[in-house]
C-alpha positions in Angstrom: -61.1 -6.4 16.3 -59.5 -8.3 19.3 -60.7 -11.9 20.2 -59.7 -12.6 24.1 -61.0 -15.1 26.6 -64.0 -14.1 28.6 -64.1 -14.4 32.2 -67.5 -14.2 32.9 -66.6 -17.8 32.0 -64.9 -19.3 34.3 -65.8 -16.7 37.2 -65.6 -19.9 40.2 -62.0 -20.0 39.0 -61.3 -15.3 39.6 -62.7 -15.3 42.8 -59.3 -15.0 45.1 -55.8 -13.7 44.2 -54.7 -17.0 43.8 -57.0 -18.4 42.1 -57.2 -15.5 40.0 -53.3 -15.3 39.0 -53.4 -19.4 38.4 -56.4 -18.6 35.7 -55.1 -15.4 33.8 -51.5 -18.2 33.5 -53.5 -21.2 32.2 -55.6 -18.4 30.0 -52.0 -17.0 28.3 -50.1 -20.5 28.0 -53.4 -21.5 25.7 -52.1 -18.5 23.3 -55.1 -15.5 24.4 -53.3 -12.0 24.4 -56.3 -10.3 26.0 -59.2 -10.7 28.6 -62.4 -8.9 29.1 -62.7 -8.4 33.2 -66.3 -9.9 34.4 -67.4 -11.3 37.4 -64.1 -11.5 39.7 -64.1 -11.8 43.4 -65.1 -8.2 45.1 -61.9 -8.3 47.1 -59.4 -8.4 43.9 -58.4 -4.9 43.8 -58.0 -3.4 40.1 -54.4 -2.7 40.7 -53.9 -6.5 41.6 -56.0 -8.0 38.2 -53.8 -5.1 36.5 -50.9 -6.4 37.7 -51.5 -10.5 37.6 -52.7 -10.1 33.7 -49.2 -7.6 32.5 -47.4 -10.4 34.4 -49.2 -13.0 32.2 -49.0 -10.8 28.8 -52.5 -10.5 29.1 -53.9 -6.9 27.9 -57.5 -6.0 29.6 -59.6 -5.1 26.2 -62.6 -4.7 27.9 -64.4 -4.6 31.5 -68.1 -5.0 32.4 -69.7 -3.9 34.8 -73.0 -3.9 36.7 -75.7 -1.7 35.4 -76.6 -0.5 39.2 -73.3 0.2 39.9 -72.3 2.2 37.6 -76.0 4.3 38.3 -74.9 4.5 42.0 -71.1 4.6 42.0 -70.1 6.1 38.6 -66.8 7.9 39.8 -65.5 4.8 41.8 -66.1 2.6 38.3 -64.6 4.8 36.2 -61.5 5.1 38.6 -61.9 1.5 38.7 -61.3 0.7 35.2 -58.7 3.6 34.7 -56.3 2.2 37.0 -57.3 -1.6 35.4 -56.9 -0.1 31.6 -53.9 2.5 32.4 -56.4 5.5 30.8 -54.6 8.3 32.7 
């Protein structure tokens, strides 16, 4: 079992890139090694949270998304979370 931080919890602070990057540092210098994606800004593109958390030495253990979504857009999410979690 992995233990990570949560973003869901502090989802005012993943809203831009910037803001986004500033969080996933803070989140590795207190010592996580992985994040479960929730609730980020809808223009963070997976390939940037991707990129911002290997910077960080953050591995993505988990993602979650919206129930309706993934009803309505399932190819998009799971294209989503493959290029997030590298599952090609």
């Amino acid at each position: 079992m992995k233990t990570g931080a949560q973003l869901y919890t502090i989802k005012s602070y993943t809203q831009n890139v910037k803001d986004f990057a500033c969080s996933m540092k803070k989140i590795a210098e207190m010592g996580y090694k992985t994040v479960q994606i929730s609730a980020v800004g809808k223009d963070l593109k997976p390939e940037q949270i991707r990129e911002i958390c290997d910077a960080n030495g953050l591995e993505i253990a988990l993602t979650h998304s919206d129930p309706m979504i993934l009803k309505h857009l399932l190819r998009s999410m799971i294209s989503w979370d493959a290029a997030i979690l590298d599952l090609e």
